[in-house]
N, C-alpha and C positions, 0 to 999 in steps of 0.2 A: 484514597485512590479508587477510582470509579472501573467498575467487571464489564464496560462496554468492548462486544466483540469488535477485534482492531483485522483488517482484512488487508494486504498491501498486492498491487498488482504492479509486477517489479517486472527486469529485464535482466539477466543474470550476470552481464557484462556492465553496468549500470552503477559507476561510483556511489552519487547519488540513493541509490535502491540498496547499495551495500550498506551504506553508513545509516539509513532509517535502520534495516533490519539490527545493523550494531546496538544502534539507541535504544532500541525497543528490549533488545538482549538483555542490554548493562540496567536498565532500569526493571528489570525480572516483569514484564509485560508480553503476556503470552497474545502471540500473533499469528495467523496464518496467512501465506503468501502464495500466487501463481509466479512463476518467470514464463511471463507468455510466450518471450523466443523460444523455449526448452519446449514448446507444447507445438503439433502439426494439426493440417489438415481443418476436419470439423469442430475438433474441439479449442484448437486455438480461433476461428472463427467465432466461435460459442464467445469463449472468454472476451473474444475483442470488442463483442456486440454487448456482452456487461458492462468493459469499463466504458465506452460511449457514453451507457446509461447514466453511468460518475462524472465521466470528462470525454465530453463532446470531442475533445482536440487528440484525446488516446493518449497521452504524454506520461511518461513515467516517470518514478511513483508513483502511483494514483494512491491514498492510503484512505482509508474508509473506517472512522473511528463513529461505532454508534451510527447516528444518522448525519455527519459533519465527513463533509469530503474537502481533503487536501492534498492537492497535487505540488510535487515538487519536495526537498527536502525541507521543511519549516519546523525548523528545532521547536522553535518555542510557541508555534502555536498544535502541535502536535503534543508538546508537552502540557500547554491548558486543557485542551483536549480532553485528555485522559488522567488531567486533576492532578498534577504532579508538578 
C-alpha cells in the first residue's frame, strides 16, 4: 500500500462524504479532510477557490489521492488509487 497523502473536501451533511471517510477508516488509511459548510467567511472562500483548482464544478467529495483526483464516492477506483 502506497504513504500517498489522501486530502478529501467533504460536506458534513454528505452520505457520500460520510462513507469515503468510512472507507478510508476501515481500511486504516490516514486521511485528512475540510467539511467546507462547517467553515465561514474567508477562509471557506480560500477552501472553495482550492477545490475549483481539483473540480471546476465544486462537487463533493472531492478526494485527492497523491496527484489523482476523484470526485464522487468511487470505491474502486479510490481503492486502486492508494494500491489496495
Amino acid at each position: 500500500m502506497s504513504e500517498q497523502p489522501v486530502q478529501i473536501y467533504s460536506l458534513s451533511t454528505c452520505s457520500h462524504c460520510k462513507a469515503i471517510k468510512k472507507l478510508l477508516t476501515e481500511c486504516t488509511v490516514h486521511y485528512d479532510f475540510v467539511d467546507v459548510d462547517l467553515l465561514e467567511g474567508e477562509e471557506r472562500a480560500a477552501i472553495l477557490e482550492d477545490v475549483k483548482k481539483f473540480n471546476p464544478r465544486c462537487s463533493f467529495p472531492t478526494i485527492i489521492i497523491g496527484n489523482e483526483v476523484i470526485v464522487g464516492y468511487k470505491e474502486n477506483k479510490i481503492k486502486e488509487a492508494l494500491g489496495l
